[in-house]
N, C-alpha and C positions, 0 to 999 in steps of 0.2 A: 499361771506360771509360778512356777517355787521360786521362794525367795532367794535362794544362791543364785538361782539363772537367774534374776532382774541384778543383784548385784554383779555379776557378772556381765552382764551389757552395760552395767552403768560405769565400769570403770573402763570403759570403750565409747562413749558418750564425748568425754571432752577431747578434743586434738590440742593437747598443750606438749610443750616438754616433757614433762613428768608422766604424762599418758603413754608418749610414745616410750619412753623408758621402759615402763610397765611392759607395753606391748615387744619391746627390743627382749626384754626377761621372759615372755611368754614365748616365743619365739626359740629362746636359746633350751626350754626346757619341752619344747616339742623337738626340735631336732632330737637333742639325747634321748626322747623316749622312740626313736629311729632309728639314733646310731649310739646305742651306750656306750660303743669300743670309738667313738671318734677317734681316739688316738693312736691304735692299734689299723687305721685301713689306711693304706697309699694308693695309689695312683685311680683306675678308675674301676668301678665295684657294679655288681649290680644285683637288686633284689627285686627276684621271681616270685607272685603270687597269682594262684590259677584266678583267671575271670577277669585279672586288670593287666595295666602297661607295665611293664617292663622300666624300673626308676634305676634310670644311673646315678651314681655319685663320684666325683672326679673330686680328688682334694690336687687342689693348682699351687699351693705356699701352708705348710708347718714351719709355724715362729715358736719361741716359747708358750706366749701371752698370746697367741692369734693361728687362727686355721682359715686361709679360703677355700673355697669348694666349690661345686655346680650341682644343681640338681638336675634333671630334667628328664625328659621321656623323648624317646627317639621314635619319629615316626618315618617307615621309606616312603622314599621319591625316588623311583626309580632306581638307579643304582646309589642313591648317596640318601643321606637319613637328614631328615629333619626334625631339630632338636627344639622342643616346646616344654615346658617357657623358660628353659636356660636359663635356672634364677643363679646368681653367682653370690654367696652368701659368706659375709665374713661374721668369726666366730671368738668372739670375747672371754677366752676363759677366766680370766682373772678377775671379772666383771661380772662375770655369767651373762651375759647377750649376745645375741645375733640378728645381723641386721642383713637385708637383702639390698645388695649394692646395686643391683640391676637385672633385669630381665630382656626375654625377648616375648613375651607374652602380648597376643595381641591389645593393645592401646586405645585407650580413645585421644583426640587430640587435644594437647593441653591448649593452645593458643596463649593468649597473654590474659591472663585472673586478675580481674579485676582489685585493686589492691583495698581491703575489708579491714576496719577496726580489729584488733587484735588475732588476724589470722594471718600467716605467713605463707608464701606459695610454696617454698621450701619443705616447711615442715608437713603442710598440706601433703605434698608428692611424697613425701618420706613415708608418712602415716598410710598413704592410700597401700605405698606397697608393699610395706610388710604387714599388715591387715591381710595384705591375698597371701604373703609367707604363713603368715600364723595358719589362716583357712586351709592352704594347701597342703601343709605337713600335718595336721587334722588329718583329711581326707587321706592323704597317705597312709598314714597310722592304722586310721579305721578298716583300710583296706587288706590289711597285716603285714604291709612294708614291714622290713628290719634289715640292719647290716650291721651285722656280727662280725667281727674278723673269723670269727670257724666257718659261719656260713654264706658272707658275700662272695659271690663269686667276680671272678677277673673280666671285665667286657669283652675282653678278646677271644674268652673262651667261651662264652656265650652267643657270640658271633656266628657261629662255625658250626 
């Protein structure tokens, strides 16, 4: 393994604050290599590439300092769609981070963590989930997701 990739796991190693910070920053600079027009898309968009799903992005709140959003992929049921993992991801521009508020992605069950010298259950859950944010908008990326304001298109038009 080259040495960037070992440093690059190793500042993914500790679950502290300051890691998840790192990881909230790595986060907020995958999304923009997805949506560099973040601020140019309203309501909900959607980017088509042959061979994968279909990624909506819904922005739900434009603040100065803050954008919420949803990612997620829509899969039918019948007549109605179901949305996996409906990550709802608020976005720190004055900060530069984004963090994943929540998901609907399937879970395993947290029950009650036993409580461990220097680890917090909080930050624990925090860390696990934008870990799978950082992975997922990777995979996105890879896939050749992008939303341009030129070229995302409206959901509704893509519906139809």
């Amino acid at each position: 393994m080259s040495q960037s990739a070992l440093s690059s796991l190793a500042r993914f190693q500790t679950h502290d604050l300051a890691a998840l910070i790192t990881l909230y920053e790595s986060n907020y600079l995958r999304l923009l290599k997805l949506a560099p027009e973040l601020g140019q898309i309203n309501g909900t968009v959607v980017s088509r590439v042959a061979g994968a799903l279909d990624l909506y992005m819904s922005v739900e709140e434009r603040f100065k300092y803050t954008t919420t959003l949803k990612l997620t992929y829509r899969f039918r049921d019948g007549d109605e769609y179901a949305l996996e993992p409906n990550a709802r991801v608020c976005v720190y521009h004055d900060v530069r981070c984004a963090e994943l508020l929540g998901h609907s992605r399937r879970k395993r069950p947290w029950g009650v963590l036993p409580w461990r010298v220097g680890r917090m259950a909080e930050l624990e859950r925090r860390w696990e989930m934008n870990r799978f944010l950082l992975k997922w908008l990777r995979f996105c990326s890879h896939q050749g997701h992008l939303f341009l304001a030129c070229t995302a298109k409206p959901a509704a038009v893509c519906e139809t």
